[in-house]
C-alpha positions as CSV (number, residue, x, y, z in Angstrom):
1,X,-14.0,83.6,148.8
2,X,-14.5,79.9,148.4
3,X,-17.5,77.8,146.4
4,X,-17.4,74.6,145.9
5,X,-17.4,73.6,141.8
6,X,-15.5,77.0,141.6
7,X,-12.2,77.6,143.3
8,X,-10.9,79.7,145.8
9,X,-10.5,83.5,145.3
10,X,-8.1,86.0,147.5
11,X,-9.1,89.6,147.5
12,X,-6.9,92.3,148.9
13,X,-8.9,94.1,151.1
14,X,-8.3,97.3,148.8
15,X,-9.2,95.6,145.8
16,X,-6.5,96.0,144.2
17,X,-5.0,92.1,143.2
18,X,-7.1,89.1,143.3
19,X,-5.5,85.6,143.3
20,X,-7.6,82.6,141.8
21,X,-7.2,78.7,141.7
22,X,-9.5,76.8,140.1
23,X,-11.2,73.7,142.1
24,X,-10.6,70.3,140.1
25,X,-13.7,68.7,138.1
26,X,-16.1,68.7,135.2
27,X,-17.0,71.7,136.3
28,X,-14.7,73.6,137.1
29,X,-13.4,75.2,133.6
30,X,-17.0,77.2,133.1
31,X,-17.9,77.6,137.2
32,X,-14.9,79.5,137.8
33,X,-15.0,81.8,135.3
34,X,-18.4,82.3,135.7
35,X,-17.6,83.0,139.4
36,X,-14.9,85.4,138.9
37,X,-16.5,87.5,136.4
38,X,-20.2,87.8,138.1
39,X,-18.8,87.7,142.0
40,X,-15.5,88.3,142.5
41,X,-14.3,91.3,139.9
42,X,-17.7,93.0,140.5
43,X,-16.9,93.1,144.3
44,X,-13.3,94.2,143.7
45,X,-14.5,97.0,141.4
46,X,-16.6,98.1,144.7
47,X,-13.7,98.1,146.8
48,X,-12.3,100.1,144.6
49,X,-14.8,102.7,144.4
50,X,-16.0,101.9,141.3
51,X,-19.9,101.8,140.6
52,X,-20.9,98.4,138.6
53,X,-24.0,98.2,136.6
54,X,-25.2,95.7,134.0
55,X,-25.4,97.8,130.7
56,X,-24.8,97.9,127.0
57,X,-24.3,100.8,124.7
58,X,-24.1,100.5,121.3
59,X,-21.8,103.3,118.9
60,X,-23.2,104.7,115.9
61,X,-22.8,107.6,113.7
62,X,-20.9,109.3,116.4
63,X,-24.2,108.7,118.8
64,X,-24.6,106.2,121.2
65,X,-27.6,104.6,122.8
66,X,-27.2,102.7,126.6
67,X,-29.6,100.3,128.2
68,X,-29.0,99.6,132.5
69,X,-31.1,96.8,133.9
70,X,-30.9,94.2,136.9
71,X,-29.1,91.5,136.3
72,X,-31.0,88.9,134.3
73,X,-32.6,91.3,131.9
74,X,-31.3,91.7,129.2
C-alpha cells in the first residue's frame, strides 16, 4: 500500500508482518500513523481472521458495558 503524505506499507499476504516507511514532509509524522492504524493494521487483522469493529467497553465493579458503531460515531 502506498498514499501519498503517508508512506509506503508491505503486507504479507498472511498478515502476519507489515513493513512501514514513512514518506518525507510536514505531514508525514501524523498521516502515517494515522494510516497505519485506520488502513493498514485493520486489514492485516482481516487477513488474519480476526473480526475488527470500532468499540469501547468500559470496566466497573466487575461489570462491563460495550458500545459498537460505524466508524465516525462515537
Amino acid at each position: 500500500m502506498r498514499g501519498d503524505s503517508y508512506g509506503r506499507f508491505l503486507l504479507a499476504a498472511d498478515g502476519s508482518s507489515l513493513l512501514c516507511s514513512r514518506e518525507p514532509g510536514p505531514l508525514a509524522d501524523a498521516s502515517w500513523e494515522a494510516f497505519l492504524l485506520n488502513q493498514a493494521l485493520p486489514l492485516a487483522a482481516l487477513l488474519r481472521g480476526h473480526e475488527v469493529l470500532h468499540a469501547s467497553a468500559v470496566a466497573l465493579g466487575g461489570r462491563a458495558a460495550a458500545v459498537l458503531a460505524p466508524s465516525g460515531g462515537g
